[in-house]
N, CA, C and O of each residue as an XYZ file, in Angstrom:
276
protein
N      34.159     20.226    -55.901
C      32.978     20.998    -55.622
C      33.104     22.344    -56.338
O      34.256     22.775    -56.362
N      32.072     23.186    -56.990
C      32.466     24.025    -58.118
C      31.627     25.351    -56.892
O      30.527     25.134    -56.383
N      32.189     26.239    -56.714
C      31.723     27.255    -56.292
C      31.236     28.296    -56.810
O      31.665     28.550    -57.935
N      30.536     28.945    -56.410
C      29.855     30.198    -57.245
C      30.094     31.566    -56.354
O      29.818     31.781    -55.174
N      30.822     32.566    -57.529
C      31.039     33.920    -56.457
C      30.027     34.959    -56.513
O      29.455     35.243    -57.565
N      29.735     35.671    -55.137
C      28.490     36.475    -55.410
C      28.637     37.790    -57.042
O      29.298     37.893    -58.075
N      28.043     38.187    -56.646
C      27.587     39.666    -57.878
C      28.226     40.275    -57.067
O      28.386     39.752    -55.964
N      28.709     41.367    -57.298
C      29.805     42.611    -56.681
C      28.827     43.077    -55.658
O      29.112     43.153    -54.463
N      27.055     43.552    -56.425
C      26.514     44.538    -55.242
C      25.462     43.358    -54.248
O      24.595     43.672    -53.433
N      25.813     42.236    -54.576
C      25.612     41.375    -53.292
C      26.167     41.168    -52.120
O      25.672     40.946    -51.016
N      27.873     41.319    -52.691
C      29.047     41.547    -51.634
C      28.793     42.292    -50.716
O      28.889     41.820    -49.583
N      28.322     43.921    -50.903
C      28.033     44.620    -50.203
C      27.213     44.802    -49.286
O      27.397     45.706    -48.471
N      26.128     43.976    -49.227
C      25.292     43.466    -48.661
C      25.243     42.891    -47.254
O      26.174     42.090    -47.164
N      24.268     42.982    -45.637
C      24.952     42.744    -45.062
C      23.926     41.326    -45.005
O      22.801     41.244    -45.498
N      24.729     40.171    -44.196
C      24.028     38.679    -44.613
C      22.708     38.266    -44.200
O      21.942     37.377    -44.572
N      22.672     39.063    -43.427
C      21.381     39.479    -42.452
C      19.776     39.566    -43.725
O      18.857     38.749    -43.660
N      19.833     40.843    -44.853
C      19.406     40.854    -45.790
C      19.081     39.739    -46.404
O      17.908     39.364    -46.407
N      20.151     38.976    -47.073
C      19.984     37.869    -47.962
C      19.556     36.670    -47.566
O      18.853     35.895    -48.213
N      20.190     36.463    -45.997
C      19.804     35.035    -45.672
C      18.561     35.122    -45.090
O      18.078     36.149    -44.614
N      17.950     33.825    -45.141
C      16.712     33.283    -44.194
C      16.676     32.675    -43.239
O      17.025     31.495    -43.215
N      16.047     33.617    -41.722
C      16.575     32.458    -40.056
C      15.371     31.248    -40.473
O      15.620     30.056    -40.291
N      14.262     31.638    -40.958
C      13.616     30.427    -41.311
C      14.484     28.587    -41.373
O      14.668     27.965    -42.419
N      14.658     28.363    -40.734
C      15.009     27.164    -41.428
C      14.579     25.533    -40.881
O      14.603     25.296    -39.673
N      14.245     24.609    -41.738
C      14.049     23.120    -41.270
C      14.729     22.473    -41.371
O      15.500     22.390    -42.326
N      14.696     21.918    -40.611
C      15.913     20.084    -40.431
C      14.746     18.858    -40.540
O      13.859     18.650    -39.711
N      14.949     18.234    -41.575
C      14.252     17.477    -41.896
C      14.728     15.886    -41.928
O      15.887     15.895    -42.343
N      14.323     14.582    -41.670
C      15.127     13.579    -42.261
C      14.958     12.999    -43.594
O      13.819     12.898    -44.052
N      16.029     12.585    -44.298
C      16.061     12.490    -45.654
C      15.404     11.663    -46.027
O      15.694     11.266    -47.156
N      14.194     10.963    -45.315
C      13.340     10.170    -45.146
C      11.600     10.798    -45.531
O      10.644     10.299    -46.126
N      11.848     12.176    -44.810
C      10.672     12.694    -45.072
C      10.244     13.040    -46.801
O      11.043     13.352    -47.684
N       8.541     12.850    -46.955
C       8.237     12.444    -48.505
C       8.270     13.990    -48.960
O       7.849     14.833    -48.168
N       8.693     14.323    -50.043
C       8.869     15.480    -50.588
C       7.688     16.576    -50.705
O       7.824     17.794    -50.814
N       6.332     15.724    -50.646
C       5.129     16.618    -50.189
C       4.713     17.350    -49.259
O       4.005     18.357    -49.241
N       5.707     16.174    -47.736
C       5.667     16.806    -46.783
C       6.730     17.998    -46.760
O       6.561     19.155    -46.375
N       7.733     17.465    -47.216
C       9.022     18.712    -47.051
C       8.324     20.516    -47.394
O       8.407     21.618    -46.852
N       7.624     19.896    -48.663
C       7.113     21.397    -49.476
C       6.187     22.407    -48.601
O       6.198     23.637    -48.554
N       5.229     21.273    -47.796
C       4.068     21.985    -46.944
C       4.541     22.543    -46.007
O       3.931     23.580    -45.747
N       5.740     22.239    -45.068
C       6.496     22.430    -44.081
C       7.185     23.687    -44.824
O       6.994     24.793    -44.319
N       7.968     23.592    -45.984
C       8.334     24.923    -45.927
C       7.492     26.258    -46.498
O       7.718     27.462    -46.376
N       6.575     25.623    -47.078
C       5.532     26.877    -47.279
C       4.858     27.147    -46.246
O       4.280     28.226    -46.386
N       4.629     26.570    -45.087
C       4.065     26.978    -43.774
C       5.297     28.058    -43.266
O       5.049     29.194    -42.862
N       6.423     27.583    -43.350
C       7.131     28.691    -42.454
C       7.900     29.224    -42.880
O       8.931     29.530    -42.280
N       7.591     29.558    -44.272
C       8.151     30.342    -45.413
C       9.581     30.234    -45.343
O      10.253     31.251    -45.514
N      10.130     29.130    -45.114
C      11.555     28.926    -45.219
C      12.309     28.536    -46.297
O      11.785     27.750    -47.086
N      13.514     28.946    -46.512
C      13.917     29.209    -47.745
C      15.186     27.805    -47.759
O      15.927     28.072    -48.705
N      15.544     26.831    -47.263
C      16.037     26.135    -46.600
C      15.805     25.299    -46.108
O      14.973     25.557    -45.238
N      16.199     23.808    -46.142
C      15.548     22.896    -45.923
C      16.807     21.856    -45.258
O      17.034     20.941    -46.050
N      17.450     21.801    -44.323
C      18.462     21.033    -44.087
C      18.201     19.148    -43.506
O      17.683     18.599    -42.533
N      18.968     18.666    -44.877
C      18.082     17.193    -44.967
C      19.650     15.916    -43.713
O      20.814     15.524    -43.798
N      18.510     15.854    -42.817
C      19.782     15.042    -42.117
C      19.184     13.727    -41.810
O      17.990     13.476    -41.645
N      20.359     12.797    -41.748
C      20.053     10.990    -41.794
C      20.959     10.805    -40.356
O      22.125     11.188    -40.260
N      20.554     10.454    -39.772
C      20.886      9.511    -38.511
C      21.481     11.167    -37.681
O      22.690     11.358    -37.545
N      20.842     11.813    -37.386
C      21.655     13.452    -36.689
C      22.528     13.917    -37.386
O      23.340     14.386    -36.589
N      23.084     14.185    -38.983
C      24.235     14.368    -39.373
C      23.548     14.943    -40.716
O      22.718     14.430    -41.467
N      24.148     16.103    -40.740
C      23.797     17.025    -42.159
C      24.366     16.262    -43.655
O      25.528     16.027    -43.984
N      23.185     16.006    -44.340
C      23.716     15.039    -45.566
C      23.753     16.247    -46.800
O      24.333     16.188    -47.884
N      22.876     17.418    -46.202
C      22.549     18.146    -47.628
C      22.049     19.162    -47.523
O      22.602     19.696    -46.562
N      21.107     19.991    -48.029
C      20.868     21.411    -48.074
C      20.150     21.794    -49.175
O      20.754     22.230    -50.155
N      18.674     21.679    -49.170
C      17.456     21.890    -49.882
C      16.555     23.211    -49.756
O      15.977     23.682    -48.776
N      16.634     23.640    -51.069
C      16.461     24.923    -51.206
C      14.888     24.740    -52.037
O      14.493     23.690    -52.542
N      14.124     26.092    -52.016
C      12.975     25.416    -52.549
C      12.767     25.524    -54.321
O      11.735     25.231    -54.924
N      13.851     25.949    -54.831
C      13.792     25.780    -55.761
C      14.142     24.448    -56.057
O      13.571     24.016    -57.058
N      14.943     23.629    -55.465
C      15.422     22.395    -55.762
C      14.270     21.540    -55.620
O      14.267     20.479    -56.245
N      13.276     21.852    -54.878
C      11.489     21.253    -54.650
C      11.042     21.496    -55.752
O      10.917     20.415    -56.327
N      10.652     22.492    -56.530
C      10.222     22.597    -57.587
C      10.399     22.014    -58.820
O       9.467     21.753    -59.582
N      11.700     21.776    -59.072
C      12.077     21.337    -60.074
C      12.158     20.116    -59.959
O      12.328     19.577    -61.052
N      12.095     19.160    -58.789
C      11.859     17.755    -58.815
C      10.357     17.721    -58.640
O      10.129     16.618    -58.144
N       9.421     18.257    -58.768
C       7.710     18.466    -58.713
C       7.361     18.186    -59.839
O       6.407     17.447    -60.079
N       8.637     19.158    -61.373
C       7.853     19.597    -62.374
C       8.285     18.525    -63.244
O       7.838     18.441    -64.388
């Protein structure tokens, strides 16, 4: 798994700022049209995709976009 380290003046930052409480749990079942409307309704930045109660993944809305375009 390849990790990515923040920018120095992100570090500083407290997480509160950066992150979004917005978030959906969706099943990895749901159609990607619906996923998009759901998170543009509740402006969530986060999309947590789970199959049978169990976190498979972690959908961001850029990752929507770019499977759109």
């Amino acid at each position: 798994m390849a990790t990515r380290a923040l920018p120095p003046n992100l570090r500083k930052m407290p997480v509160e700022r950066l992150m979004s409480y917005e978030t959906i749990c969706l099943d990895v079942t749901t159609p990607l049209y619906r996923v998009a409307g759901y998170a543009m309704q509740m402006r969530a930045r986060r999309i947590l995709a789970v199959e049978k109660r169990e976190l498979v993944g972690i959908v961001t809305g850029l990752d929507v976009i770019r499977v759109m375009t």
